[in-house]
C-alpha positions in Angstrom: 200.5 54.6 66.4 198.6 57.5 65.2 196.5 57.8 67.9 199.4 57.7 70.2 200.9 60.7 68.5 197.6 62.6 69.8 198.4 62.9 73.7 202.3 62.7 73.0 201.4 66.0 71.1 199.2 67.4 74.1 202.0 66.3 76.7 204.5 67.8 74.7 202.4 71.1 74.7 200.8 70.9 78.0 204.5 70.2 79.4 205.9 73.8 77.4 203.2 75.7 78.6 203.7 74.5 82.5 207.9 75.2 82.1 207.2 78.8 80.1 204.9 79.5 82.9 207.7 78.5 85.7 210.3 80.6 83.8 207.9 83.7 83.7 207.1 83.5 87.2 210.6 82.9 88.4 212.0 85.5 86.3 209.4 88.4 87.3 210.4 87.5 91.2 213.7 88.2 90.5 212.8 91.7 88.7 210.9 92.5 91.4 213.5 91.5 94.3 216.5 93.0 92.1 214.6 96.4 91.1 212.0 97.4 94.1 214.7 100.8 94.8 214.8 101.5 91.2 210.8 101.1 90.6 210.3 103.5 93.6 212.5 106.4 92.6 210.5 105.5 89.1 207.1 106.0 91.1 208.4 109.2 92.6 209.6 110.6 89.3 205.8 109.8 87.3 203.7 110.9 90.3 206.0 114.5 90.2 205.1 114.4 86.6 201.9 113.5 86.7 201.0 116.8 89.8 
């Protein structure tokens, strides 16, 4: 039983790092599909800053 618990640990962890990863990806698509106008007149605003 106990070294069952091992790779139930590891799928448990290994699974929660693939989903995390999914829900980071998916979620910074959507930023960048939702916000591309917004982060341009952002761009314009720092680069007028920055001269």
């Amino acid at each position: 039983m106990n070294s069952n618990q091992g790779g139930v640990k590891l799928s448990v962890v290994l699974f929660s790092v693939i989903v995390l990863g999914v829900m980071a990806w998916f979620n910074q698509a959507n930023a960048e599909s939702q916000h591309a106008a917004q982060e341009a007149d952002e761009e314009v605003v720092v680069t007028s800053s920055q001269s």
